[in-house]
LOLO-325049 format. One record per residue: x, y, z of N, C-alpha, C in turn. Coordinates in pm, whole numbers, plus 50000, padded with zeros to 5 digits. Example, Ala and Ser with C-alpha at 12.3 -4.5 7.8 and 13.67 -1.06 7.14 Angstrom:
2
513194943150780512304955050780513204967050780/512854977550708513674989450714512905000350787/
***
This chain:
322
233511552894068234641557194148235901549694108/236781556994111238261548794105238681539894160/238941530894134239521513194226241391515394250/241461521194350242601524694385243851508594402/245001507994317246061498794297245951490594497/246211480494507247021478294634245661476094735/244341477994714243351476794784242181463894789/242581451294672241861441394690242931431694781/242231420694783242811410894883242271401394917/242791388994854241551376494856242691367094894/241441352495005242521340995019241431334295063/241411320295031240521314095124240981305595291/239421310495378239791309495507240361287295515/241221287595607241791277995658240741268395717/239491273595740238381264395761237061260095734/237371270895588236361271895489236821271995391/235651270395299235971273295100235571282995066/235111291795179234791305495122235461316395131/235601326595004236381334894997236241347695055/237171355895104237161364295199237891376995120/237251385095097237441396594928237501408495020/238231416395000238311430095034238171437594894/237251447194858237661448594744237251467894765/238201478294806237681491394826237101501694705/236441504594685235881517894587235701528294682/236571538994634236301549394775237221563594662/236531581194665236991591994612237821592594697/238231590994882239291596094926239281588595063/240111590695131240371585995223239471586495321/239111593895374238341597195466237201583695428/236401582495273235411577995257235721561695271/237101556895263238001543895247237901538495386/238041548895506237881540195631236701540295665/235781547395636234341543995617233661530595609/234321530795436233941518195408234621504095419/235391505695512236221493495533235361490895723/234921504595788234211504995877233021498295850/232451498795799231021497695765231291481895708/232001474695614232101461595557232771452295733/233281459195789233271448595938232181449295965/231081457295979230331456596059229041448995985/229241444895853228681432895783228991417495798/227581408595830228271396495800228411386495668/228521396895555228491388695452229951390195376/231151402095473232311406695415233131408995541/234351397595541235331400195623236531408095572/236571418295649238081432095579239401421095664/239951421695526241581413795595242351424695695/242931418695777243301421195889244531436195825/244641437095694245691445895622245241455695653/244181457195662242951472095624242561471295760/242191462095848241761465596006242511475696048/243801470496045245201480596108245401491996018/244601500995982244411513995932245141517995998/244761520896153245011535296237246861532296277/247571517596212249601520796261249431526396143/249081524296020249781525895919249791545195930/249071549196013248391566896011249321567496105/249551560696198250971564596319251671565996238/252191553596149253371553796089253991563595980/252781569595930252761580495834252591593495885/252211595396050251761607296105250971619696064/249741608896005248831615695962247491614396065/246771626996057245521629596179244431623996088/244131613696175243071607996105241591615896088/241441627996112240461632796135240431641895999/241691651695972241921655595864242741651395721/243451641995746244331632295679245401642195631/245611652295691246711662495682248211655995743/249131655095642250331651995633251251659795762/252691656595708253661658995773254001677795772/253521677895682253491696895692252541703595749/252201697395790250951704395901251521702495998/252511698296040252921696196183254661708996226/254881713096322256231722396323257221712396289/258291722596233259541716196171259881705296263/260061708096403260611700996575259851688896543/258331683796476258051672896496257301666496375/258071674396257258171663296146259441653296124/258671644596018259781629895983260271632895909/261401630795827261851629195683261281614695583/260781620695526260291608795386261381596395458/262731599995460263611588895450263791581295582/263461585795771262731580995849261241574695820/260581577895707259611571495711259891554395610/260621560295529260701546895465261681537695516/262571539495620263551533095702262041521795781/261501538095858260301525695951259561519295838/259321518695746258641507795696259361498295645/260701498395583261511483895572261531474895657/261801486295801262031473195900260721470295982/259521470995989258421466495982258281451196023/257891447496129257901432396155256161427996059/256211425195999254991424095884254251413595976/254611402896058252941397296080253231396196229/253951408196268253371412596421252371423696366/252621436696280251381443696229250491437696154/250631430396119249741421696034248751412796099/249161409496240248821397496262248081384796211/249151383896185249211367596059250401362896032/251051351595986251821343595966252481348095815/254011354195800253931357895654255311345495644/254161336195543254701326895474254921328295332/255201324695238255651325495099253701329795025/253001321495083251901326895005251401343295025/251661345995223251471360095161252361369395176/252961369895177254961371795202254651386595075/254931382294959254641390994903253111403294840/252161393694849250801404594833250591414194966/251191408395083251211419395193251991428395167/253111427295161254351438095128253241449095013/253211447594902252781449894779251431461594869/251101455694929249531461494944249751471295077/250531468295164250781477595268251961486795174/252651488095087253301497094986252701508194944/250851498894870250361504894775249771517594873/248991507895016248351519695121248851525595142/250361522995198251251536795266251361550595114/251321541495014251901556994899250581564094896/249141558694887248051562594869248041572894997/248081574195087247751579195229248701594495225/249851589995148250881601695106250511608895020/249501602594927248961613394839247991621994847/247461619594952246741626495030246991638595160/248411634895142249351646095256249861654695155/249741670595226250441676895127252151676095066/251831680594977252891677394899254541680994939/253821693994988255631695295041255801692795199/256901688195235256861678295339257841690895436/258611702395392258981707295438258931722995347/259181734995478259691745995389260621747795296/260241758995204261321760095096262831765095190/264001760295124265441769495122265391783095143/266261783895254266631796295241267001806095113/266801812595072266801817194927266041817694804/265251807394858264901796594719263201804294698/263581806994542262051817494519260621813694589/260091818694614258671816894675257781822294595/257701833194522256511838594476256981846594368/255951849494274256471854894171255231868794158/254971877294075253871882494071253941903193996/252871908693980252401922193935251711929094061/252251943294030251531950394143251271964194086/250621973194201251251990494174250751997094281/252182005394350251882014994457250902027394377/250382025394448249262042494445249342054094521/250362062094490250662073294587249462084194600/249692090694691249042105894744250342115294750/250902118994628252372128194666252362140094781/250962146394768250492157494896250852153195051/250082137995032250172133895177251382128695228/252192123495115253352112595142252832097695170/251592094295105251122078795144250842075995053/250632061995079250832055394984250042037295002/249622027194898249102018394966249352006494808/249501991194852250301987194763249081974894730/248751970794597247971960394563248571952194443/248511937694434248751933294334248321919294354/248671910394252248511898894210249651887094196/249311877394216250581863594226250491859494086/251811854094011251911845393894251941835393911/252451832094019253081823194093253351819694227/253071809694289253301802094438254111796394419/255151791394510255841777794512255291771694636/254861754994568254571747894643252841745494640/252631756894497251131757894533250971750694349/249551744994342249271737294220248711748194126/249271753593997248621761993910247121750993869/246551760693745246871770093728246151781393827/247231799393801246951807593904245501817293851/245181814693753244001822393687242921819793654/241581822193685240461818993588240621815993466/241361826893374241301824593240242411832793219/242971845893110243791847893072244921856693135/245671854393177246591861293286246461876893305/245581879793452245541896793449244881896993609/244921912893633244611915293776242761905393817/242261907293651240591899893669240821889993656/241641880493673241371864993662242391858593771/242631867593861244171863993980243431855494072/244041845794104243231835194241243791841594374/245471849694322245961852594475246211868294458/245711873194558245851888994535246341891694698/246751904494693247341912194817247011924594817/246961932194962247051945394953247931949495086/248361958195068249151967795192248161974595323/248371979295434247701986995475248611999895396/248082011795455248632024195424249902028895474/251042029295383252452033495420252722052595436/253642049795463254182069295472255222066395367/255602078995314256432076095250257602089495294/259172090895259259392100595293260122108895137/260102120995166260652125595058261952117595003/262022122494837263102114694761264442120494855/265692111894876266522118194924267862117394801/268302122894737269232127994641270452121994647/271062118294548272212112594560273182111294444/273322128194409273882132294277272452133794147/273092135094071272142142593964270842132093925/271382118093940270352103293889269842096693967/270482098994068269712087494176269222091894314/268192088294332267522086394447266792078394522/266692077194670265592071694708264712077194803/263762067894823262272068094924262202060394966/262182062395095262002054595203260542053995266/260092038795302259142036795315258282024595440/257372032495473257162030495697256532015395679/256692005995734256701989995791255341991695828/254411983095839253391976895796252921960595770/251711960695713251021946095721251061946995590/251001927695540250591927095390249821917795397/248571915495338248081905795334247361896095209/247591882495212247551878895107245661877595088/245251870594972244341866794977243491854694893/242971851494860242351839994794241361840994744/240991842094592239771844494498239541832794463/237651828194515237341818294408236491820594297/236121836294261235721841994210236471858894177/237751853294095238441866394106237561880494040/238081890994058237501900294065238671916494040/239751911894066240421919694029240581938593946/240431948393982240591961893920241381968893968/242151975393913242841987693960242521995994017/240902000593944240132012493971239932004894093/239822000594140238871996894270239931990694396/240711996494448241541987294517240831976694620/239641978994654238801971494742238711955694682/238891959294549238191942694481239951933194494/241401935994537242631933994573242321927294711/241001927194787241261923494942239371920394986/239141917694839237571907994852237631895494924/238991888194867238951875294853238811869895025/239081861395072239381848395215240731858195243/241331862195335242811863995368242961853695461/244071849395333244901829995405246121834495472/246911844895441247931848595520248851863895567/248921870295646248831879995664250671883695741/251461893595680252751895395682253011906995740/254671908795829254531923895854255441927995813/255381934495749256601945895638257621955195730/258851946095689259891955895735260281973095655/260681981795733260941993195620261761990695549/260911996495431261511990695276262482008995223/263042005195101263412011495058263102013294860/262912019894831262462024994692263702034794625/264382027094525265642032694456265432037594335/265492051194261265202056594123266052060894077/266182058093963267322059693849266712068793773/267372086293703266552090793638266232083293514/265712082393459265472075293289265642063893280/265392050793408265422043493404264672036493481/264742021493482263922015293592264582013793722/263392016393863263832014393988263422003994030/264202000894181263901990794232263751993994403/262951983194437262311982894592263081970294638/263201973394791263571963094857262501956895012/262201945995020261651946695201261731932995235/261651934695344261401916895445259851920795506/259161908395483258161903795514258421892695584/257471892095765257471879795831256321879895846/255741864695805254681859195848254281858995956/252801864095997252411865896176250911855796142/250891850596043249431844296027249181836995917/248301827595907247671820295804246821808495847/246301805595751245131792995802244891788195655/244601775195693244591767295536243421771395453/243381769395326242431769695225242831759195141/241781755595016241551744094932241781754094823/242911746294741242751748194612243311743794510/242721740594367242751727994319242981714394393/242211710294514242081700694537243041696594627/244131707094685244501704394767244611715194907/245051708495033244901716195172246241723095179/246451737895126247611742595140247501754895261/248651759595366249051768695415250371769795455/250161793895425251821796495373252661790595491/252511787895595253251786195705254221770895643/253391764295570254321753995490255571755595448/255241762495364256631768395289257461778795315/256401788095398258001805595444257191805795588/257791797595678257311800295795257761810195839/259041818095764259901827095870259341838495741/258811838495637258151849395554259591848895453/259601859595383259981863795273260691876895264/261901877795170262431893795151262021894594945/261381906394978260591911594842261371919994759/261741918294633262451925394526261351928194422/261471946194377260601947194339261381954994216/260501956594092261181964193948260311974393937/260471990093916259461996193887259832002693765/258832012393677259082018293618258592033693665/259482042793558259512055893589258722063593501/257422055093458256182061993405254962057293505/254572067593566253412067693635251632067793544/250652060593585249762059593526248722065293634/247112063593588246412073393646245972060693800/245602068093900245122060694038243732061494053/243452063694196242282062794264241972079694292/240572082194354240372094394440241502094194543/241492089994618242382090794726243752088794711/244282080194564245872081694567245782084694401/246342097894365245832101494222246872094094137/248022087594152249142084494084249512067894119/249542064994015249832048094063251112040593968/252332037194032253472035093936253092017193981/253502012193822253421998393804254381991093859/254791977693915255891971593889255641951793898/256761949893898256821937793894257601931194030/257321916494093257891918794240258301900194223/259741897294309259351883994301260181884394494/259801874694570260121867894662260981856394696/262301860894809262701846794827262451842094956/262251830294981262431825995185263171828995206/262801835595362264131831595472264311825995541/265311823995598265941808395609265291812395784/265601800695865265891799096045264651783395993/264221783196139263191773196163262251780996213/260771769196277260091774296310259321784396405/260141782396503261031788396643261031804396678/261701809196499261531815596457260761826896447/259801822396375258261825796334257141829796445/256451838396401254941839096542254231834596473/
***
């Protein structure tokens, strides 16, 4: 196991010659207060009083000791800023938390070691400490509506390139709908006839709805199959404002919509505890590129036009949001 920086700690006791070693080996946190639990409750290893006081340094970092989930797990109203957090730790009375005497001998290995714990404990909180900017891209990704032109419906599936805020990489193996970790699908939209607007342009307008994301740990991805788009875990689930669909004859069109988040719940991946409510608590407005060659669909929607889609946040707080 890894011998994490900032976690030994030796001195000899004031009424002995024997040395008093903290020395932690631990994969994560959780397993670290364990074993700092378990070495008190030995009498052959006294834990310095640095490591007793686990549970301020978890006040002080406002982390749940149960999940060791950070400051983004908590609503905007009752997170810290990094820079409230490092204010409270400058001014830190060190051997009232400490309780001990900080004289020149341990003046500095305390500092050093309550440093090393507090950054360790952070690395273990997710990474982003707040939502993205108003504006500021969220998602990147491939899709394709699959119409029913008879019926006027229509139903939308695709794949992520990209998260912000989330750890690539986004694929099993070589970038495509079969190797996507994050996929989506639509429920079923209406669509309304093209409405005309001189000889080139038109649009379609199109009925508000759910989107929902999803999570492959075994992607699976097909066109032919829109079912294998909504196999995965659904981590977060959106409700689609009416959108609009703009066509240029002989050229490429474009889509517009707002999506607000009504749901999500965390998942693991690559190793870390992420949910969307992190980053677009208030959801997303979707820009989409299509082209004006249609390819073949499903039984049920015979026509399926390709496009490409990227996402920005929108802005408010959490307040906001359901």
């Amino acid at each position: 196991m890894r011998k994490y920086p900032g976690t030994e700690y030796s001195k000899k006791s004031a009424t002995s010659s024997k040395k008093i070693v903290v020395s932690a080996h631990f994969p994560d946190c959780r397993q670290y207060v364990q074993n700092v639990a378990h070495a008190n409750r030995t009498s052959t290893c006294r834990v310095h009083p640095i490591l007793q006081r686990t549970a301020k340094v978890l006040v002080v970092l406002r982390l749940d000791p149960q999940s060791f989930r950070g400051l983004a797990s908590r609503p905007v109203t009752e997170r810290v800023t990094p820079l409230e957090i490092s204010a409270y730790l400058k001014n830190l009375q060190l051997p009232t938390l400490l309780g001990m005497e900080e004289n020149s001998m341990h003046k500095q290995p305390i500092r050093f070691c309550l440093a090393s714990f507090a950054l360790l404990l952070l690395a273990f909180a997710p990474v982003a400490l707040a939502s993205l900017r108003a504006g500021q891209n969220a998602w990147l990704g491939l899709a394709r509506g699959f119409i029913n032109p008879t019926a006027g419906t229509a139903q939308v599936v695709g794949y992520f390139t990209f998260v912000e805020g989330t750890p690539g990489p986004f694929f099993s193996g070589l970038p495509s709908e079969a190797t996507a970790f994050f996929t989506f699908r639509t429920d079923t939209l209406t669509l309304t006839p093209p409405i005309a607007n001189g000889p080139d342009v038109s649009a379609i307008m199109f009925s508000p709805g759910t989107l929902t994301v999803y999570f492959n740990t075994s992607p699976t991805g097909n066109f032919s199959n829109l079912d294998s788009f909504s196999s995965g875990k659904p981590i977060a689930t959106f409700r689609r404002s009416t959108g609009m669909i703009t066509n240029v004859a002989g050229s490429t069109g474009v889509a517009t919509l707002s999506a607000k988040l009504i749901s999500s719940q965390d998942f693991v991946f690559q190793g870390r505890t992420i949910n969307f409510r992190d980053f677009v608590p208030n959801g997303v407005t979707i820009f989409d590129t299509t082209t004006s060659n249609f390819v073949s669909g499903t039984a049920e929607f015979p026509i399926a036009q390709p496009f490409t889609f990227s996402a920005i946040a929108i802005g408010g707080d959490d307040s906001d949001s359901e």
